[in-house]
N, C-alpha and C positions, 0 to 999 in steps of 0.2 A: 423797679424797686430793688434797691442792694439787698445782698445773699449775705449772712457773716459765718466766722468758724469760731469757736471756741477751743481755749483747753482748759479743762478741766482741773479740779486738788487732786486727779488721778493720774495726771498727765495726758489724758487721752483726750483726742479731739472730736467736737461737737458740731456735729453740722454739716453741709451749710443752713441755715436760720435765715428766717425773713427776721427783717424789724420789729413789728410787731411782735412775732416770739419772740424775741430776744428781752423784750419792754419786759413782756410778762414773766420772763424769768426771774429779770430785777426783781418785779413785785414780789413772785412767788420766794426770792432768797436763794434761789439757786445760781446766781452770779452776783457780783458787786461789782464794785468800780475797780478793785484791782485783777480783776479776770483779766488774761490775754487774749484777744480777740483780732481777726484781721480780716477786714473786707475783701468781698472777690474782687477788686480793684487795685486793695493795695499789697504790696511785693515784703512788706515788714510786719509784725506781731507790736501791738501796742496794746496797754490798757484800757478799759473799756471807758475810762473818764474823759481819756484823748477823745472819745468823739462826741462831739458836741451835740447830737442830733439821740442823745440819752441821756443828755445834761437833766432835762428836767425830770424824767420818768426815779434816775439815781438821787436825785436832792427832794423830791419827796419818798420814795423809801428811805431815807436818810430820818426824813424828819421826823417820821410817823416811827419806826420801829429801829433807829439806829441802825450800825452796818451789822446785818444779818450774817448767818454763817452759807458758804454757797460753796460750788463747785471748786473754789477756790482755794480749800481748804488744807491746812502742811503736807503735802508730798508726804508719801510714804520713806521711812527712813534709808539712807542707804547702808548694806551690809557691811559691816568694816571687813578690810582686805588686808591681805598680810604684807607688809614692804617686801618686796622684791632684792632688797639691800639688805633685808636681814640674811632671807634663804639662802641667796648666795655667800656673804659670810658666814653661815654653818657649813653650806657643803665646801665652800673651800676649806676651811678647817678643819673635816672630817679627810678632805686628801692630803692635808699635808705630811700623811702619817704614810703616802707613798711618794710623795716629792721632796722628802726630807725638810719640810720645814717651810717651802718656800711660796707655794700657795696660800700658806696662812698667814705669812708676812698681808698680804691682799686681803683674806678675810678678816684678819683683827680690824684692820681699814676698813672695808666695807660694816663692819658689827658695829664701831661706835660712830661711822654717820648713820648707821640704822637708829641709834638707839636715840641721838639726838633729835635727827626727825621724829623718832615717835616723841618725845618729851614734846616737842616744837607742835606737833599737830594733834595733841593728845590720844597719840596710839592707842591701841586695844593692848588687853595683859597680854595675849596668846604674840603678838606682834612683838612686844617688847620682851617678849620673853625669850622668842625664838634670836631676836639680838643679843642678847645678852649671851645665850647660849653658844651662839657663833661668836662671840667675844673669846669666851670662856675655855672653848676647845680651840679657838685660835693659838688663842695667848701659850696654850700651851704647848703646843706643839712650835711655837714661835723661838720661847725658851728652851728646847731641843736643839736646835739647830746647831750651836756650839758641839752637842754631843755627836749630833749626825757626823759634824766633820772631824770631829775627833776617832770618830770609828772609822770613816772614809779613808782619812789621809793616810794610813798604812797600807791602806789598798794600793794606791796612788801610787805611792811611793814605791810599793812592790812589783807595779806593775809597770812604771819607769823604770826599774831596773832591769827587768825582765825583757822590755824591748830595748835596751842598748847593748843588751849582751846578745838578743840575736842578731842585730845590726853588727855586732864587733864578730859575729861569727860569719856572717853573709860578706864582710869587707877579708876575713881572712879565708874564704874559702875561694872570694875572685882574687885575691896577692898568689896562691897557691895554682890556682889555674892560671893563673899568668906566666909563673914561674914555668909548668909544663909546656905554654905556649912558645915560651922564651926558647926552652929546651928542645923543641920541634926546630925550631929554625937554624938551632945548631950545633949541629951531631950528637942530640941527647946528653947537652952540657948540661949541667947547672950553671946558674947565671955567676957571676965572680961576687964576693962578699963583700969587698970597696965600694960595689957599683952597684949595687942587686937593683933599689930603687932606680935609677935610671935604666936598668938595663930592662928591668921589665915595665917600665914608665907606656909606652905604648900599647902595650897589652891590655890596657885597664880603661875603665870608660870615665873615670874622674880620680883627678887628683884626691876626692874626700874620700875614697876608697883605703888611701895611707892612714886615715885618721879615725882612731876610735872613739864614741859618740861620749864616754865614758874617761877619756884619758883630757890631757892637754889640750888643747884646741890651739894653742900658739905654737906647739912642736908641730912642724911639718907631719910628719910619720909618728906611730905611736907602737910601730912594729920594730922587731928584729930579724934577722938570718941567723939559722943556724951557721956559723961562721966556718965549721968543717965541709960542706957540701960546695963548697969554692970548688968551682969548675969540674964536680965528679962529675963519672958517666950515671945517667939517672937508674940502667938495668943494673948497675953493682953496688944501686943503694937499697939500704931495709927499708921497705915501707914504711914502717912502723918509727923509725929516725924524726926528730923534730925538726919540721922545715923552718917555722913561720913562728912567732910566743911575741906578746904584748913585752913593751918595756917601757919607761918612762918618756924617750921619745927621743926620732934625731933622725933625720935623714940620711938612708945609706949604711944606720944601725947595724952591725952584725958582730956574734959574737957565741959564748954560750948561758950554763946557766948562773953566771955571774949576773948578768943583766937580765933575769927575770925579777919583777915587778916583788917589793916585801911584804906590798899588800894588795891585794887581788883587786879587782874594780867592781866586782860580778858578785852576784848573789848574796849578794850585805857582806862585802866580803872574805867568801870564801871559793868565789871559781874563778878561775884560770883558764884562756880562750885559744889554744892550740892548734896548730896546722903541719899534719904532717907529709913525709916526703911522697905519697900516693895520693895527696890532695885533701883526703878528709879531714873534718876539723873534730874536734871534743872539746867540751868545756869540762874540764878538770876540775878538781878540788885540790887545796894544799895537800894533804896526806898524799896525794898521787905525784907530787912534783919529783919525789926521790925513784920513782921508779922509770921515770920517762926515758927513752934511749935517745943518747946526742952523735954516737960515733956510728956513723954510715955501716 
């Protein structure tokens, strides 16, 4: 004799059941024909009308008291859950207020497919609300953005400057050790002022070292020579004397302070990138340009 199982309007399952109980359930109301039920034989869940061998016991409860109320009765509701589309369009919106803007570009996204699916599946308020909210602090923080980069780009900009100028002081502090390098090799010359660039061209570990990041890029060189230091002896120079001063640009440059720059490249223009005859470099200001020493 088959065993059967049930599930129940609570979802839980009943059994296994001989036949007989199973009959007398029909009668007593505690199942109907749309109960699921599944033989210990078979491998699937069907309603209890699929089996023919309760054909008759269901069509007189049928006929004598219509379809009674039975274990088969509406499931317990399910809890409504909050989209997962909303929540994170809020919190992404809540950060855009450390990623300037750009996380919320993705939450305003995520808030109004939240919002549509709650419409589309008739959402709960608390669901649809929490969308709306990540809408809400998206958008705004969305509309920032313009300001972010309005407050940014000075930065930027400041702080592009600020690495060219130490780039144009790292390029004139190797021209200037080069130049001593030059001057090692022979009998504490200075290099001659026609040739300085090729003279101390070997000395330098790249041609870009002629060129300030901040000047020309199509002038070879963007440096000058003090043009008086032509072949001194380096112990009868003043330290303090200008070896090396930015200029518009040329290969081989040398000169005085005729061919200093009229307007600086440095510090929103007002510093001036210096190299003198002991090697070290300064970055100057205009006001300092009259005091500088040119004559050895």
């Amino acid at each position: 004799m088959a065993n059967y199982t049930i599930i129940g309007g609570d979802q839980k399952q009943y059994g296994p059941v001989t036949g007989e109980q199973l009959r007398q359930w029909i009668i007593d109301g505690r199942v109907s024909q749309h109960s699921q039920v599944k033989a210990e034989s078979d491998a699937e869940w069907r309603p209890l009308s699929a089996f023919p061998e309760f054909a008759a016991t269901l069509a007189a409860k049928s006929a004598t008291s219509g379809t009674p109320p039975s274990l088969q009765s509406a499931a317990p509701p399910i809890p409504p859950t909050t989209s997962g589309l909303a929540i994170t369009s809020l919190v992404l919106g809540i950060l855009g207020v450390f990623t300037c803007g750009i996380t919320a570009l993705f939450g305003l996204i995520f808030g109004v497919m939240a919002l549509v699916k709650g419409r589309q599946n008739r959402g709960s308020v608390g669901e649809n609300g929490i969308a709306l909210a990540g809408v809400i602090v998206s958008a705004i923080f969305v509309f920032m953005i313009p300001v972010f980069v309005a407050m940014l780009l000075p930065a930027f900009a400041a702080a592009k400057q600020r690495a060219q100028e130490i780039n144009c002081m790292n390029n004139e502090k190797q021209l200037a050790l080069a130049v001593h390098m030059y001057s090692n090799d022979n009998k504490d010359q200075f290099p001659p002022a026609a040739t300085w660039c090729d003279a101390i061209r070997s000395h330098v570990v790249s041609d870009k070292v002629f060129q300030c990041p901040a000047g020309d890029q199509s002038k070879r060189c963007n440096y000058a020579y003090n043009a008086k230091l032509d072949g001194m002896d380096r112990s009868k120079v003043n330290p303090n004397t200008v070896l090396i001063f930015e200029t518009e640009g040329g290969w081989n440059d040398s000169g005085g302070p005729e061919l200093m720059l009229n307007h600086a490249r440095h510090g929103h223009g007002r510093i001036f990138v210096i190299a003198f005859s002991d090697g070290h470099v300064e970055a100057v200001t205009g006001a300092r340009l009259d005091t500088l020493r040119w004559d050895p």
